[in-house]
C-alpha atoms as an extended CHARMM CRD file, in Angstrom:
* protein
*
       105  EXT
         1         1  UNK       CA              6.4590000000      -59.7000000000       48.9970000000  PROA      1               0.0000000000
         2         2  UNK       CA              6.9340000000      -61.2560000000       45.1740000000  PROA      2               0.0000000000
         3         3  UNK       CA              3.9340000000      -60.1410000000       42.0250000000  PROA      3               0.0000000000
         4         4  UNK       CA              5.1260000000      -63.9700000000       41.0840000000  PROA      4               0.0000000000
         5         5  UNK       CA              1.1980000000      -64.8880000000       41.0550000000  PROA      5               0.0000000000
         6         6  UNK       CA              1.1060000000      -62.8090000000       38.1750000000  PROA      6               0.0000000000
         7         7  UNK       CA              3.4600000000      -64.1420000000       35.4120000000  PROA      7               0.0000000000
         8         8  UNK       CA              1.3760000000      -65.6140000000       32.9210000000  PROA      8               0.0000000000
         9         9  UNK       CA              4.2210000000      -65.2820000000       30.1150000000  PROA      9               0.0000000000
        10        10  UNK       CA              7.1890000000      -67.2420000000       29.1630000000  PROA      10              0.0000000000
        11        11  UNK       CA             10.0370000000      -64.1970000000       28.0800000000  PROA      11              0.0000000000
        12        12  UNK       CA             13.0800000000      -65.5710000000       26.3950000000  PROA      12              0.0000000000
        13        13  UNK       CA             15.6400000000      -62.4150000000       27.1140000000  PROA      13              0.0000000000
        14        14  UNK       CA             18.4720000000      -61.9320000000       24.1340000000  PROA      14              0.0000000000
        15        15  UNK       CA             21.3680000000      -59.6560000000       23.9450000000  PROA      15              0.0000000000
        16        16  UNK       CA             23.6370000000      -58.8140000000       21.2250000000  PROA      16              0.0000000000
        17        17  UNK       CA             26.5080000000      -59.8360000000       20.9200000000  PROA      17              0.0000000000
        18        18  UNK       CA             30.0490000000      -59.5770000000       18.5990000000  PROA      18              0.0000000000
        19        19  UNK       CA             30.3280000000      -62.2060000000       16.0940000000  PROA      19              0.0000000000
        20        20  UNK       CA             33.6220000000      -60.8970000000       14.4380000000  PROA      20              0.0000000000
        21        21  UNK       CA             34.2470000000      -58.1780000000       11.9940000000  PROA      21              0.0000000000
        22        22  UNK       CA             31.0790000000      -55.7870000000       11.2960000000  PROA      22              0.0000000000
        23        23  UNK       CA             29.0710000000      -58.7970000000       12.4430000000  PROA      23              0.0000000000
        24        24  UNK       CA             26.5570000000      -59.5910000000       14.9700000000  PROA      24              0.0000000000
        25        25  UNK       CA             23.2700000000      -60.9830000000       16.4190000000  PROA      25              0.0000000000
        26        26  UNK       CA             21.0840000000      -61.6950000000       19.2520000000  PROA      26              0.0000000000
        27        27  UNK       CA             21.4910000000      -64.2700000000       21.4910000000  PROA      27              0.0000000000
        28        28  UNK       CA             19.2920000000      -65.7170000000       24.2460000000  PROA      28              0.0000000000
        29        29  UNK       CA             20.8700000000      -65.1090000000       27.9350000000  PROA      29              0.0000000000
        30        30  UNK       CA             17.8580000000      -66.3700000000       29.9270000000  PROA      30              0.0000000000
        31        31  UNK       CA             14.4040000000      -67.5400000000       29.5450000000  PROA      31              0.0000000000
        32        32  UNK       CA             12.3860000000      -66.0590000000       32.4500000000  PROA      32              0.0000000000
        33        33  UNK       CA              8.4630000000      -65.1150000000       33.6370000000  PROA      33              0.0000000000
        34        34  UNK       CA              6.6880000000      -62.2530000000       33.2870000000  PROA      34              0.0000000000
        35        35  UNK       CA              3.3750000000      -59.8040000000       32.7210000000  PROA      35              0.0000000000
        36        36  UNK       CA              3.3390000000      -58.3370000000       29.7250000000  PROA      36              0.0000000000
        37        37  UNK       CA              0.7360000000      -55.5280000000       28.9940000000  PROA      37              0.0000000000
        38        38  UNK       CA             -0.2610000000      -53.1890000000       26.3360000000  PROA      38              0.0000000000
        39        39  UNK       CA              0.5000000000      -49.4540000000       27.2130000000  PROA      39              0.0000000000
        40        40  UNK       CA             -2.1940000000      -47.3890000000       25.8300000000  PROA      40              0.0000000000
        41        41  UNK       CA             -4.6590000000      -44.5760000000       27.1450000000  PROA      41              0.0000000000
        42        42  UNK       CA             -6.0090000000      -46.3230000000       29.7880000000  PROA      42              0.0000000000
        43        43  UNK       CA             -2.5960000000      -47.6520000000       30.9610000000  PROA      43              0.0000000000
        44        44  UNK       CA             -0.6580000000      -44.7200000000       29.7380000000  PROA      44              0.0000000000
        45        45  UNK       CA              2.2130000000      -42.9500000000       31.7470000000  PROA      45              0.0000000000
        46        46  UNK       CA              4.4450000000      -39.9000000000       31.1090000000  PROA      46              0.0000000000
        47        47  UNK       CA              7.6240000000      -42.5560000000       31.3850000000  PROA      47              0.0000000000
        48        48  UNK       CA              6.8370000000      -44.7220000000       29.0710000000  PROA      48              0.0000000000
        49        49  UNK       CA              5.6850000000      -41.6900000000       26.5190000000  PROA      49              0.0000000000
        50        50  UNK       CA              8.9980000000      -40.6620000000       26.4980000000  PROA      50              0.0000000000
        51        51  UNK       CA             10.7330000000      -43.2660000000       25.8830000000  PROA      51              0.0000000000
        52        52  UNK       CA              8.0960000000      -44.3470000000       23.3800000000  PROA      52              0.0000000000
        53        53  UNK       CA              7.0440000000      -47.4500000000       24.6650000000  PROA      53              0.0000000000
        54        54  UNK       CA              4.2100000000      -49.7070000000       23.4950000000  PROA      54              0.0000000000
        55        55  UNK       CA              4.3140000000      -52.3910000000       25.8540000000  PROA      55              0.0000000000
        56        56  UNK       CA              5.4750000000      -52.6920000000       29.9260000000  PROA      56              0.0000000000
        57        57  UNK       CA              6.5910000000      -56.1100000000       31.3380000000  PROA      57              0.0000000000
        58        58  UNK       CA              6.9280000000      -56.8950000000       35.0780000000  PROA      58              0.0000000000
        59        59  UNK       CA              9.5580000000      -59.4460000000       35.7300000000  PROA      59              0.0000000000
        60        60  UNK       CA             11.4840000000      -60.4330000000       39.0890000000  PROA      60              0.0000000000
        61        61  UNK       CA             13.7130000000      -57.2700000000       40.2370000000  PROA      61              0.0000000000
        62        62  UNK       CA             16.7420000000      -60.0650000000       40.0320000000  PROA      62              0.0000000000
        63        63  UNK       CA             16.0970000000      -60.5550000000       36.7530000000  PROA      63              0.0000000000
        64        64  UNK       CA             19.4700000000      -58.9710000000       34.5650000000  PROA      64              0.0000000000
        65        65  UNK       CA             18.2480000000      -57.0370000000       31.8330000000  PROA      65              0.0000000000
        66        66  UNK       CA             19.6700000000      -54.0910000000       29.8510000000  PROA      66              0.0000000000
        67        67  UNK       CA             18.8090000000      -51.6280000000       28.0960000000  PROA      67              0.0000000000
        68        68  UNK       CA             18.9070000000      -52.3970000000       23.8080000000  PROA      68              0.0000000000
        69        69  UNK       CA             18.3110000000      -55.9400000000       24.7650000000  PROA      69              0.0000000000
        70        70  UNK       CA             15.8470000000      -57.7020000000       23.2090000000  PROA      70              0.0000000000
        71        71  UNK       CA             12.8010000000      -60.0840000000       24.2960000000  PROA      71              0.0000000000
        72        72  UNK       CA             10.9340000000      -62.6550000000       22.9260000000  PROA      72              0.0000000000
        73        73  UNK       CA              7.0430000000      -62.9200000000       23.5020000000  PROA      73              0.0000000000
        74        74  UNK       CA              4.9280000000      -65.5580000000       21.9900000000  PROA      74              0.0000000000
        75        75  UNK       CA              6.6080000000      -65.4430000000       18.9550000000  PROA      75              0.0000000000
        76        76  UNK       CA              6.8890000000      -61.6070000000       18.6350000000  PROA      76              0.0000000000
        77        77  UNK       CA             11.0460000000      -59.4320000000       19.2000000000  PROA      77              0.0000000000
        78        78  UNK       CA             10.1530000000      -56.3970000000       21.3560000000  PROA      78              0.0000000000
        79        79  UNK       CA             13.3290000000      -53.8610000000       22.1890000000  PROA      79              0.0000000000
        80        80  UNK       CA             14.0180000000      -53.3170000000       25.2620000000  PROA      80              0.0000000000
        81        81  UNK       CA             14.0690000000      -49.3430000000       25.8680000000  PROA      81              0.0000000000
        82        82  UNK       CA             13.8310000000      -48.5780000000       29.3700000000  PROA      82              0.0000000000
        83        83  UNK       CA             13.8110000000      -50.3490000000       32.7520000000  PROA      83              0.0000000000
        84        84  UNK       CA             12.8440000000      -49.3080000000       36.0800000000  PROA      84              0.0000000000
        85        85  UNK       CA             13.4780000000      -50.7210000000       39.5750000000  PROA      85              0.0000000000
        86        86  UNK       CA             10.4850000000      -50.5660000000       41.9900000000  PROA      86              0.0000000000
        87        87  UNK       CA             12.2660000000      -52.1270000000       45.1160000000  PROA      87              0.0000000000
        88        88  UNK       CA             10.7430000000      -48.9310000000       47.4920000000  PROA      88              0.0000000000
        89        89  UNK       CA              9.9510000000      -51.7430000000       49.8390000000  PROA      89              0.0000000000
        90        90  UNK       CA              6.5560000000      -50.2990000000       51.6980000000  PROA      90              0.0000000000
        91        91  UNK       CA              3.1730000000      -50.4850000000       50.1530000000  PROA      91              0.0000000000
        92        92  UNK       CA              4.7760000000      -52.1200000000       47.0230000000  PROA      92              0.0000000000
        93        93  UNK       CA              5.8360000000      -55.5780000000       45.5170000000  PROA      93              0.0000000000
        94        94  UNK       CA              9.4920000000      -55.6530000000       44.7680000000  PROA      94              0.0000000000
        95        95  UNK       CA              9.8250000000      -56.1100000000       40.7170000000  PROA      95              0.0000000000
        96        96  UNK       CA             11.5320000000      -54.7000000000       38.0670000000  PROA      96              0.0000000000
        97        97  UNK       CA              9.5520000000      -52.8960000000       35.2870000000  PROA      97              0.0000000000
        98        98  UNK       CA             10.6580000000      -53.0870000000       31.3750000000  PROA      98              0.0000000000
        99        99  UNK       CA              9.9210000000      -50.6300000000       28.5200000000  PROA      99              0.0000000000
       100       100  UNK       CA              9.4940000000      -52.6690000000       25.3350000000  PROA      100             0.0000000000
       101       101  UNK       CA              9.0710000000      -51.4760000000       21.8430000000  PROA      101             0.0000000000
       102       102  UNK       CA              7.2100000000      -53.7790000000       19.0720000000  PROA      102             0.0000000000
       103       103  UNK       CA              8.0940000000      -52.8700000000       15.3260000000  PROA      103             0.0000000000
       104       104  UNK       CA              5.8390000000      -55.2100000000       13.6820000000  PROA      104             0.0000000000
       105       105  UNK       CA              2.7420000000      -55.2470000000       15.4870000000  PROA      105             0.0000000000
């Protein structure tokens, strides 16, 4: 079973990457779909607490992203500081779950 019916959101992934000597930046890897949401109180969990989340995308559980990668939202950089896999496979669409962090919202 796929959560496909619910990307609404265009995510351009990016991932650092060496650009000689003591330099470097973020490139994109892959522009994908996704549902991005706001994790507050009424969407809160421990997980993302911890890892002091502010926002939770759902992509495709194929999709290959890291942790300390970076995506692109409507115009906005979120870090990438957690992912989870939810692939259980009963009572559960197969997707993968990402942690993001916003500085500048």
């Amino acid at each position: 079973m796929t959560i496909e019916g619910f990307f609404d959101r265009v995510i351009e992934i990016r991932r650092f990457k060496d650009t000689g000597g003591f330099k470097g930046t973020y490139f994109a890897t892959a522009t994908i779909e996704g549902h991005q949401q706001r994790v507050d109180d009424r969407n809160s969990e421990v997980q993302a607490e911890i890892v002091g989340a502010t926002h939770k995308v759902w992509v495709d559980i194929s999709v290959d992203i890291k942790d300390g990668d970076h995506m692109r939202i409507d115009g906005k950089e979120y870090a990438v500081v957690a992912t989870d896999h939810k692939d259980y496979g009963f009572a559960m669409n197969r997707h993968k779950e990402v942690f993001l962090r916003i500085y500048n919202d």
